[in-house]
C-alpha positions in Angstrom: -33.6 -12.2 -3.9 -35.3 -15.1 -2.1 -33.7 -16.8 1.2 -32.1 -19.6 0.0 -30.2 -17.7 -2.8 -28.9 -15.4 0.4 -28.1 -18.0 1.9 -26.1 -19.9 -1.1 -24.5 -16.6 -1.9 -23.5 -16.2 1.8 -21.9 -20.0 1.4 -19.4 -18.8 -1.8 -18.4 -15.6 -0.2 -17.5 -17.5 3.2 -15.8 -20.3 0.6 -13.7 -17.2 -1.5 -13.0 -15.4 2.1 -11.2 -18.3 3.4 -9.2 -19.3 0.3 -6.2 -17.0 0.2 -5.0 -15.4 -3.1 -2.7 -12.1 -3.8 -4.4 -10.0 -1.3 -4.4 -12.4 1.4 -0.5 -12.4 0.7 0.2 -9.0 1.3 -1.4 -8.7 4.4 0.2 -11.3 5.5 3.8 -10.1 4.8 2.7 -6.5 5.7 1.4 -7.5 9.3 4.8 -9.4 9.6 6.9 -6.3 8.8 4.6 -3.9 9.8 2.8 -5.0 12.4 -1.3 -6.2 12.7 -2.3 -2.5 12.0 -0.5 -2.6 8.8 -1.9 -5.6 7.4 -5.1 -4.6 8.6 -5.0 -1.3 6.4 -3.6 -3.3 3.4 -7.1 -5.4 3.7 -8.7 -2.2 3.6 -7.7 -1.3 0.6 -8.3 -4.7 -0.9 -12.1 -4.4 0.4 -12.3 -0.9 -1.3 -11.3 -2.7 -4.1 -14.2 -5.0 -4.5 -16.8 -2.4 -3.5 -15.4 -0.7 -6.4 -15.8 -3.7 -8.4 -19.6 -3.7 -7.3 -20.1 -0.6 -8.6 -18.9 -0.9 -11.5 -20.8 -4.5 -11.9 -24.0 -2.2 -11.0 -23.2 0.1 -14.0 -22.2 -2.2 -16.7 -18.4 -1.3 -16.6 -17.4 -5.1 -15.1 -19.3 -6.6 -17.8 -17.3 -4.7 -20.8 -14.1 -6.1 -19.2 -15.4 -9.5 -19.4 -16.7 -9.4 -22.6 -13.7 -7.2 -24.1 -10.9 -9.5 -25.0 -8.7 -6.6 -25.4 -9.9 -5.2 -22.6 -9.3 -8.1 -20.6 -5.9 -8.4 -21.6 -4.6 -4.5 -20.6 -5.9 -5.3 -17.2 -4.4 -9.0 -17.2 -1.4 -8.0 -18.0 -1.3 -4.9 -15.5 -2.2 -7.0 -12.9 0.3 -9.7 -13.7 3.2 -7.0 -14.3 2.4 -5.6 -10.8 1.9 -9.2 -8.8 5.6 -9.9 -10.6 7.1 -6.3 -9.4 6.2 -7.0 -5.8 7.2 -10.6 -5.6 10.3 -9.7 -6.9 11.1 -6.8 -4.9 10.1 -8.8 -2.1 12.6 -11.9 -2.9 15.4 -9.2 -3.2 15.1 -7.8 0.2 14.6 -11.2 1.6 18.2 -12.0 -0.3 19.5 -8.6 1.0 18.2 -9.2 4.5 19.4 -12.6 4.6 23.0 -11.5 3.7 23.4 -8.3 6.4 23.0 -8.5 10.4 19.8 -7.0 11.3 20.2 -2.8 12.1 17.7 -1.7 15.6 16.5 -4.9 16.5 13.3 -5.5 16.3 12.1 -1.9 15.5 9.6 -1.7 12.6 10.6 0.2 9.4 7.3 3.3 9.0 5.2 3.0 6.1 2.5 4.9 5.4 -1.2 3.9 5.2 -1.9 5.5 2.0 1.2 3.1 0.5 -0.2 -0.4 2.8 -3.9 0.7 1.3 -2.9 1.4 -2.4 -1.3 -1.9 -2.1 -4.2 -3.5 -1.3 -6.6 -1.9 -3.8 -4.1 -2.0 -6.8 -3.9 -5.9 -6.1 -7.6 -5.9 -6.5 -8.7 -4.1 -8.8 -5.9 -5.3 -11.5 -7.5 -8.8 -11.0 -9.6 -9.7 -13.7 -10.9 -12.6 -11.7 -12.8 -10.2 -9.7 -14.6 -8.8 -12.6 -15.8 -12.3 -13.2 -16.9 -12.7 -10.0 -19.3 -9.8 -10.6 -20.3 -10.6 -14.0 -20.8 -14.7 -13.9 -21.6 -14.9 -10.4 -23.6 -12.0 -8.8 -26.3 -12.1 -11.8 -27.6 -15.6 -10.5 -28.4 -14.5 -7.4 -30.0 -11.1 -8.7 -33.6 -11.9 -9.6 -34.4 -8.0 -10.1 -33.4 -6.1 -13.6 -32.8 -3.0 -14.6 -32.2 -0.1 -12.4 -33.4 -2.0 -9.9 -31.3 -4.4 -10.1 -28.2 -1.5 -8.5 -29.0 -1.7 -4.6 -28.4 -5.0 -4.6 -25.5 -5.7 -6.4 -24.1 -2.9 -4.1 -25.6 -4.8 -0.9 -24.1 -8.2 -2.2 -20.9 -6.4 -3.2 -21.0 -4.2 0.2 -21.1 -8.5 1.9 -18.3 -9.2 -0.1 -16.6 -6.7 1.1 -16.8 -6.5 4.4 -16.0 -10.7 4.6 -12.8 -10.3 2.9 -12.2 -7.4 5.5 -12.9 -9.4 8.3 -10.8 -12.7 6.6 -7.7 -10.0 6.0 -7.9 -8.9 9.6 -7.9 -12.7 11.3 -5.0 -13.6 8.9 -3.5 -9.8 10.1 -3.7 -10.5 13.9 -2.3 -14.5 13.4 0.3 -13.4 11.7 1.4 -10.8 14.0 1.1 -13.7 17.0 3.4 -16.0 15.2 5.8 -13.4 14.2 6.0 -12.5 18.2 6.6 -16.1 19.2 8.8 -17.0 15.9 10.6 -13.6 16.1 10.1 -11.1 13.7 14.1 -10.7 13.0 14.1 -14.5 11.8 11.3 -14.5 10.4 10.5 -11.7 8.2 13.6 -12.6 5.4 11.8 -16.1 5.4 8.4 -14.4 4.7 9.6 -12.1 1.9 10.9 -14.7 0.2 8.2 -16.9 0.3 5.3 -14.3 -0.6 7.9 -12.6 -3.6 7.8 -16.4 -4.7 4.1 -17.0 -5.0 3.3 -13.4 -5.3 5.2 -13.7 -8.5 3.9 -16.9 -9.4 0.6 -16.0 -9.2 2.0 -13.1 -11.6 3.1 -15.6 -14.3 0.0 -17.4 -13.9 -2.4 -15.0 -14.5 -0.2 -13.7 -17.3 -1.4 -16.9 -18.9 -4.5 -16.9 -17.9 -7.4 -17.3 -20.9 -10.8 -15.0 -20.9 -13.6 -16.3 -18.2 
């Protein structure tokens, strides 16, 4: 892999970090409810998630997916049907918030990590668009074949990875600071509601969406 491709691959991953999608909801709405540790663990399991998806690029597996119309479809419309089920569940408690007087003030409702984690990683790993990533983007910065060709998809993949963690835990640790100066009582029914919403529209939208 020469310099400049490093470099030009360095560009799109800063360019994909900063543009937020599903994942980048979740740890928004989780730091908000949860606090900066929460969404910080829900971009975990988002990063896990495309580390997995390297390996798999590195074996083959990412490539089936993309080139398996059915195959595409099951994990389409998995991941749509679970985008939907959040954003709807989140638009119901923001509804149900909304209509009652807030219980223990400001007191933070426990969630586990290994829920906050699986969040993350389900969101990742049931979006095809990361298998694309791996399959129409990563080979044109590979110049190695074969076997050879594993370590660095891994290393690129391993980049990936830890970028989207570090995005995740900036957009964690701003959304906590807002919440404190906003108030989290206030603001969290607003924040439901608007996450369910695009949460579930990016649901629909991916329901729709054709092969890459």
């Amino acid at each position: 892999m020469t310099a400049n491709a490093f470099l030009a691959y360095m560009g799109v991953v800063v360019l994909i970090t900063a543009t937020p999608g599903p994942d980048t909801a979740l740890v928004l709405r989780n730091a908000v409810r949860h606090g900066w540790s929460a969404g910080v663990r829900t971009g975990t399991g988002s990063a896990a998630g495309l580390l997995l998806w390297g390996l798999a690029a590195s074996l083959g597996i990412a490539a089936v997916l993309a080139a398996s119309a059915e195959v595409f479809v099951i994990v389409k419309l998995a991941g749509a049907a679970y985008l939907c089920y959040l954003g709807v569940r989140m638009i119901w408690r923001a509804i149900r918030d909304r209509a009652r007087p807030a219980i223990g003030g400001d007191a933070r409702p426990e969630v586990s990590t290994k829920t906050l984690f699986r969040q993350g990683l389900i969101t990742n790993l049931l979006n095809p668009k990361a298998a694309a990533f791996f399959t129409a983007l990563l080979p044109q910065f590979v110049t190695a074949h074969g076997v050879a060709a594993t370590p660095v998809i891994i290393g690129l993949a391993l980049i990936a990875a830890t970028a989207n963690l570090t995005g995740q835990c900036v957009y964690a640790v701003a959304a906590h600071r807002t919440t404190r100066l906003i108030g989290r009582r206030y603001f969290e029914p607003i924040l439901d509601g608007v996450v369910g919403a695009v949460l579930t529209a990016l649901g629909c939208r991916l329901m729709l969406t054709s092969r890459p």
